[in-house]
C-alpha positions in Angstrom: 189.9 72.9 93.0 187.3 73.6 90.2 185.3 76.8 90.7 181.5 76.9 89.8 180.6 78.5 87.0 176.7 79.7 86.2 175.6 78.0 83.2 171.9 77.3 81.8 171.6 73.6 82.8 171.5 70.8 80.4 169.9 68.0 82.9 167.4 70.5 84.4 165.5 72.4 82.5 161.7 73.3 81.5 162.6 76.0 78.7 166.3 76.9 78.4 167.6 76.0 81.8 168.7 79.2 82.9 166.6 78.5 86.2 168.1 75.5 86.4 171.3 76.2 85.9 171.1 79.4 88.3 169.8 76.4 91.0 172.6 74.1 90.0 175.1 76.8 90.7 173.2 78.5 94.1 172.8 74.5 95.4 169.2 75.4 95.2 166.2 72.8 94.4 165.4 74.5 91.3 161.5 74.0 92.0 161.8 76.6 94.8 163.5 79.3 92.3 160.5 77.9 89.4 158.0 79.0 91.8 159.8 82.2 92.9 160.1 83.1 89.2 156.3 82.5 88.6 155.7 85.0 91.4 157.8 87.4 90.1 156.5 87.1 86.5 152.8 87.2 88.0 154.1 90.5 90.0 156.2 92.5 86.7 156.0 90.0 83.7 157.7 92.5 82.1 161.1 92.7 84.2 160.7 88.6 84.8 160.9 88.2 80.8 163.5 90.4 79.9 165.4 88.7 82.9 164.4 85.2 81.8 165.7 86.2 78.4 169.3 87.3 78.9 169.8 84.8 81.1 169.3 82.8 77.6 171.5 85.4 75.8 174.3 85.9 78.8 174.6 82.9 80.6 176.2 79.9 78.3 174.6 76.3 77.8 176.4 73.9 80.0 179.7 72.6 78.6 179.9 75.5 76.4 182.6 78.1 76.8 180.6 80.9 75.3 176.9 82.7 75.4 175.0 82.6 72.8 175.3 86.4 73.0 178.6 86.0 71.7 177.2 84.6 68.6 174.4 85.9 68.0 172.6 86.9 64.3 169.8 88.9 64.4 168.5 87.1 61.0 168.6 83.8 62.7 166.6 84.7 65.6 164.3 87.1 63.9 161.1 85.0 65.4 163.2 85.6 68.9 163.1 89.6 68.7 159.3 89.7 66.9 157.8 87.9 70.3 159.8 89.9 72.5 158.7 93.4 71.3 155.0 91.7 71.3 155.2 90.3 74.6 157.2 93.7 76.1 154.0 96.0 74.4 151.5 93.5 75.4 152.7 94.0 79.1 153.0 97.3 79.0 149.6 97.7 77.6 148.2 95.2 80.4 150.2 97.6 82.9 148.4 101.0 81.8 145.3 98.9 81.3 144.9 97.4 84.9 145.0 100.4 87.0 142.2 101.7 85.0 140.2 98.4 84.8 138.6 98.7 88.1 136.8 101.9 87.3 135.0 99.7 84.6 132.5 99.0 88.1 132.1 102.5 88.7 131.7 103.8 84.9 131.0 102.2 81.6 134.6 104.2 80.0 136.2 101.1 82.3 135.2 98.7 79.6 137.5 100.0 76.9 140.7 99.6 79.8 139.3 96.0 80.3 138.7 95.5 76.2 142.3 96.9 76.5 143.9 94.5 79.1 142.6 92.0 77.2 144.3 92.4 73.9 147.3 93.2 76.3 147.2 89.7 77.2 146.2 88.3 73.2 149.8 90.4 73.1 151.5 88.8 75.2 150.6 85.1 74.2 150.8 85.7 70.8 154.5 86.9 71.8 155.3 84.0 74.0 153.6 81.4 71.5 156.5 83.0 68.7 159.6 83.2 70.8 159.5 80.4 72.7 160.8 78.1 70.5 163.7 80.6 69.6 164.8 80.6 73.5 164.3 76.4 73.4 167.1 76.3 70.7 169.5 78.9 72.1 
């Protein structure tokens, strides 16, 4: 009897496959869990990123015995760590910035919290645009 074992998919995968691979080993369509995990990134991008990420670092690519974790050099994935401090700030900013943003209606200080959210989000791509192509090759 072979037992499952969560890996990041190699058949099914938009990024790095760790929702597909987290589907492969629940026996869930992974659509379902891609729509779940666009919720929850809509909800606390934040917490949905870091997740996301050491599911890259902690879960190993399919046929693999080990994590990338296990191997991993900070010098080689230098672009990797540079968009996730940006995008981690840039969501934190957007955070702070959003509660505020509404008062923007009610007084003219709520356009520096919207000028604010917006670089949040400038952030936050910038961020993504860097590290994504670190997390495609882990």
């Amino acid at each position: 009897m072979s037992s499952k074992r969560l890996e990041r998919s190699a058949r099914n995968k938009v990024l790095a496959g760790v929702i597909g691979g987290l589907g492969e080993y629940l026996g869930v369509d992974a659509t379902l869990l891609r729509i779940v995990a666009v919720i929850l990134l809509i909800l606390s991008p934040v917490l949905m990123i870091i997740f996301y990420v050491l599911g890259v670092l902690l879960m190993p690519r399919a046929g693999e015995e080990k994590p990338p974790i296990a191997s991993f050099d900070i010098s080689r994935h230098a672009s990797l760590i540079v968009g996730l401090i940006l995008v981690i700030i840039g969501a934190a900013m957007l955070g702070s910035a959003t509660a505020l943003t509404i008062s923007w209606i009610l007084h003219p200080v709520g356009i520096i919290h919207a000028i604010q959210a917006a670089l949040a989000v400038v952030l936050i791509i910038i961020g993504l645009v860097i590290m994504l192509p670190s997390l495609k090759r882990l």
